[in-house]
C-alpha positions as CSV (number, residue, x, y, z in Angstrom):
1,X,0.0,0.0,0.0
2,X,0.9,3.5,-0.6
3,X,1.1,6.5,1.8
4,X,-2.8,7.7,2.1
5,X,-1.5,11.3,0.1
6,X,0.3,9.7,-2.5
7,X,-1.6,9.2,-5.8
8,X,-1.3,5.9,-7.4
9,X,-1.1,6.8,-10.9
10,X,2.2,9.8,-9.7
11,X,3.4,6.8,-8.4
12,X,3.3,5.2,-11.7
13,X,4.5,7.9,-13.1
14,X,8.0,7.5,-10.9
15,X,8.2,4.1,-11.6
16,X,7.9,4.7,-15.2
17,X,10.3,7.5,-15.3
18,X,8.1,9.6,-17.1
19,X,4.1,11.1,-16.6
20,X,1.0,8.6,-16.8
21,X,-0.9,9.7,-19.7
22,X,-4.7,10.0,-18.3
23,X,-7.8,10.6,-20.0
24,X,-11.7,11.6,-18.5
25,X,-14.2,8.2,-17.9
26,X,-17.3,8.6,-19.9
27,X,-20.1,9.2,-17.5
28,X,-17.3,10.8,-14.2
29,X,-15.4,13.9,-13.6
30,X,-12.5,11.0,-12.6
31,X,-9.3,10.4,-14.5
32,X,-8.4,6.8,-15.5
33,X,-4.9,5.8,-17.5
34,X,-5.0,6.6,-21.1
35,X,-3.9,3.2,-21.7
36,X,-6.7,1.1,-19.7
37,X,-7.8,-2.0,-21.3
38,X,-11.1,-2.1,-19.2
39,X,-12.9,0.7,-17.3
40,X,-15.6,-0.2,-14.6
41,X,-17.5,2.9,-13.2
42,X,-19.8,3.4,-10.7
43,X,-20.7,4.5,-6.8
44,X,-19.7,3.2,-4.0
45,X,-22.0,4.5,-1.1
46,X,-20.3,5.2,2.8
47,X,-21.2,2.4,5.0
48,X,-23.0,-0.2,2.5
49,X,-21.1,-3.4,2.5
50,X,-22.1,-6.9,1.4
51,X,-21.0,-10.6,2.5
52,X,-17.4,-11.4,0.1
53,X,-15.8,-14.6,-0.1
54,X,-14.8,-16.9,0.9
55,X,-11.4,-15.9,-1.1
56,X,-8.2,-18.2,-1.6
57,X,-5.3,-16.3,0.5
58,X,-1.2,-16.8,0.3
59,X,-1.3,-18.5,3.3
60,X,-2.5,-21.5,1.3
61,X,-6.3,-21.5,3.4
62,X,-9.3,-19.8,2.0
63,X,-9.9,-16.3,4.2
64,X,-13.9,-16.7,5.4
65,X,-16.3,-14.8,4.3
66,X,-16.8,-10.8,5.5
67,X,-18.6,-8.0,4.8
68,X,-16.3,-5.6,2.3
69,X,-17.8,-2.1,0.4
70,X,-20.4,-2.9,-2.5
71,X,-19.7,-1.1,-5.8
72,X,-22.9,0.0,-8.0
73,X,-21.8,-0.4,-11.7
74,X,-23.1,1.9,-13.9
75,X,-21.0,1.4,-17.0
76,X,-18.0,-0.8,-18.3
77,X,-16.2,0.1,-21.1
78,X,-13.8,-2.2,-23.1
79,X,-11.0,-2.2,-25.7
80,X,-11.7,-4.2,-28.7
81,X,-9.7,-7.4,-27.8
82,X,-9.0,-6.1,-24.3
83,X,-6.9,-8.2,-21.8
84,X,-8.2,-8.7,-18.4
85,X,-4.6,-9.1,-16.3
86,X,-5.0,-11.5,-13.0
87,X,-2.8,-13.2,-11.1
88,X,-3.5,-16.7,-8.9
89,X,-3.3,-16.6,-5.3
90,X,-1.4,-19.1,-3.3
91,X,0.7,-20.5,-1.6
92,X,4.1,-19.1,-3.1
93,X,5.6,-18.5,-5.8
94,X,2.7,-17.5,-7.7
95,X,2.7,-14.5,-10.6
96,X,2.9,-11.9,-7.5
97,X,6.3,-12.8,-6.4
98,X,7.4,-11.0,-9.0
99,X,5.4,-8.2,-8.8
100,X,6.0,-8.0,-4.6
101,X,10.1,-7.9,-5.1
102,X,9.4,-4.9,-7.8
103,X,7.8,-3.1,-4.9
104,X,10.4,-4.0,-2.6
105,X,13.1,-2.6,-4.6
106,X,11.1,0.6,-5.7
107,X,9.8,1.0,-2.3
108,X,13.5,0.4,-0.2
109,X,14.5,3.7,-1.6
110,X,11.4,5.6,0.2
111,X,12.4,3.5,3.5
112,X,15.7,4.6,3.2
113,X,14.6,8.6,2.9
114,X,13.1,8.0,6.1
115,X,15.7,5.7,7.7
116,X,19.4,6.4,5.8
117,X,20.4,3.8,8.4
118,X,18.7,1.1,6.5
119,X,21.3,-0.2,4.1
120,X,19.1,-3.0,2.1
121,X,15.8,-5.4,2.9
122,X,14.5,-8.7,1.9
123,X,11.1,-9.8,1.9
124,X,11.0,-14.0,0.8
125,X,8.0,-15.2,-0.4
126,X,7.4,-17.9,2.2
127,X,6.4,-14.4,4.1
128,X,3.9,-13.7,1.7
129,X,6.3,-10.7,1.2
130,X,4.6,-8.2,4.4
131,X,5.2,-11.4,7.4
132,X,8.6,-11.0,7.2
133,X,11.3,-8.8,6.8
134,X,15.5,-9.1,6.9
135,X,16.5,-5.9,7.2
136,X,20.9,-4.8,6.6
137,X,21.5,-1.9,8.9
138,X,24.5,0.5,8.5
139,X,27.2,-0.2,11.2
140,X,27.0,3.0,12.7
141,X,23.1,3.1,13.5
142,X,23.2,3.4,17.3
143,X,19.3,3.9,18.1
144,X,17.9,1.0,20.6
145,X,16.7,-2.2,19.4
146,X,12.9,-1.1,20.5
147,X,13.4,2.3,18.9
148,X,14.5,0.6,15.3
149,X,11.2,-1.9,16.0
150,X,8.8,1.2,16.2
151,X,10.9,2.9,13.5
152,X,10.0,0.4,10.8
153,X,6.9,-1.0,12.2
154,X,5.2,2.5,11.6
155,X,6.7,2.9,7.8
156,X,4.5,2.2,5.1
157,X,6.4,-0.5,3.7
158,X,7.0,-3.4,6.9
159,X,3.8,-2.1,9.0
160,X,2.4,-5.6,8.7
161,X,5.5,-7.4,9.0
162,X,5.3,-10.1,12.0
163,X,8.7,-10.9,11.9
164,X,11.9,-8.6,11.5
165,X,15.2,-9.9,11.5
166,X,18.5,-7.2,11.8
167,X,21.2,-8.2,10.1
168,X,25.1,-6.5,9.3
169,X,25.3,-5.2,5.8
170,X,27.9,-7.6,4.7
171,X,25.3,-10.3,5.5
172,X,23.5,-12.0,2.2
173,X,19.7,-11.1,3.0
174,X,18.8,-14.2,0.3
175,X,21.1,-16.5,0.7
176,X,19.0,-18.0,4.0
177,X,21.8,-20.3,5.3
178,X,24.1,-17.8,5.9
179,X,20.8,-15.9,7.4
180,X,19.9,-18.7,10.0
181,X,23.6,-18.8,10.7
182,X,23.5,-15.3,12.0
183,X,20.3,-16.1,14.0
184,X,20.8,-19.0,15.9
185,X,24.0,-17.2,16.6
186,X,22.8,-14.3,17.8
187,X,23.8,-12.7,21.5
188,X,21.5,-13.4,24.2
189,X,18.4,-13.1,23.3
190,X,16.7,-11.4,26.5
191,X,18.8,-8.1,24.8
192,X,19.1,-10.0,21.0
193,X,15.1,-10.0,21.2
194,X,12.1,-7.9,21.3
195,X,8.4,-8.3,20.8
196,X,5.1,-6.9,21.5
197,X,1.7,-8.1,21.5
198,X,1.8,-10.0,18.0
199,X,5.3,-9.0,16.5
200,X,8.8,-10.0,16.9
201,X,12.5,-8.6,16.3
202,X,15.4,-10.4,16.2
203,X,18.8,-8.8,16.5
204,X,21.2,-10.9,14.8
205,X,24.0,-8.6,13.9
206,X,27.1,-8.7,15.3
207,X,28.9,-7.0,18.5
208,X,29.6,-4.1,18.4
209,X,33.6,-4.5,18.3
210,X,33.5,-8.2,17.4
211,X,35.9,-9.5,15.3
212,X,35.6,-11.5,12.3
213,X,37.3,-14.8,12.1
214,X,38.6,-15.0,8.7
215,X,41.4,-17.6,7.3
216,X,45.2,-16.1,6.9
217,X,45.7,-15.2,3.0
218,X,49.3,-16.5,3.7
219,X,48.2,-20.1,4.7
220,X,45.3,-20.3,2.4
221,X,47.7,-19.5,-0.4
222,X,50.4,-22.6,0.7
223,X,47.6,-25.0,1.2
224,X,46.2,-24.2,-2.5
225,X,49.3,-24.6,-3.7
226,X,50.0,-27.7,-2.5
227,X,46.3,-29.1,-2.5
228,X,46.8,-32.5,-4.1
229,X,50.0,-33.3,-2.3
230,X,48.0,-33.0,1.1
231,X,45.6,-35.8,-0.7
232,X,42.8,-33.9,-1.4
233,X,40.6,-33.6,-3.7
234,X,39.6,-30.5,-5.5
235,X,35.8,-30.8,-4.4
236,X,36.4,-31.1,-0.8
């Protein structure tokens, strides 16, 4: 979802690097693109809803059935051939994978005006792409792990997310080995871990100060140089 002030179609316009051509509906005053393959228009009246559903969700279980707003159609207007675009819903991967990293990628960089101590963010699909977030943070953010928490849960892009995990910016959000690694290595968790009423934030980056253990160039070097006369083989 989009900030409540932000149009979608400027937002298309940024995405597309250039402005949405728009053109008047046939019976409204509204503007619809220029380039719409079906229009549908019509009233929707404050507080009349309907019984929806029951719908097939990304969780993999149909959602029940709830009231949602009815829409009155007046009129529909059609292209001659036009293309009615859908994706289906399930479990992932599904269609709107793809379409849910776009808006990670095009939305990271309106995170990042807000939070310049964000350094990149990961959404996998097995989250349904909102459920869970890994999140790189600059080195030198020193803000507490509660005030980070409230910092992202209130952004427009990770409000839903259940589950954030922190991570250093050297870490590879997608590769999840190395991700799990850092997590089930993580400091204590009564300070590595915080949570409210139905969300959860794990700190998995490392000390402040740690060191990293890394393998001497110099030895590395002799032992490749004399890999087969140790007995080994090349795929070991």
């Amino acid at each position: 979802s989009l900030p409540g002030d932000v149009p979608e179609s400027d937002f298309a316009g940024y995405v597309a690097g250039r402005p949405l051509a728009m053109a008047r509906c046939q019976d409204r005053h509204l503007a619809v693109p220029a380039t719409a393959e079906i229009v549908i228009e019509g009233r929707v009246w404050p507080g009349e809803k309907f019984i929806e559903g029951p719908f097939a969700n990304h969780t993999g279980r149909y959602d029940p059935a709830a009231p949602a707003p009815v829409i009155r159609i007046e009129r529909v207007s059609l292209r001659e051939g036009a293309v009615y675009p859908c994706t289906v819903v399930g479990p992932p991967p599904r269609e709107n994978s793809c379409l849910a990293e776009l808006s990670v990628r095009t939305l990271l960089v309106l995170l990042q005006f807000d939070h310049p101590w964000v350094i990149d963010l990961h959404l996998p699909a097995e989250g349904v792409f909102h459920r869970v977030a890994m999140v790189a943070l600059a080195p030198d953010c020193s803000l507490s792990l509660q005030d980070i928490s409230n910092a992202l849960w209130t952004s427009v892009l990770l409000k839903n997310s259940r589950l954030l995990i922190l991570l250093d910016k050297d870490t590879p959000l997608r590769d999840f080995s190395a991700v799990y690694w850092r997590v089930v290595n993580a400091g204590r968790l009564t300070e590595a871990c915080y949570a409210d009423t139905h969300r959860v934030v794990l700190d998995a980056r490392s000390p402040a100060g740690a060191r990293q253990v890394e393998p001497d160039k110099d030895i590395m070097k002799k032992i490749m140089a004399r890999w087969q006369e140790y007995g080994l083989n090349r795929t070991n």
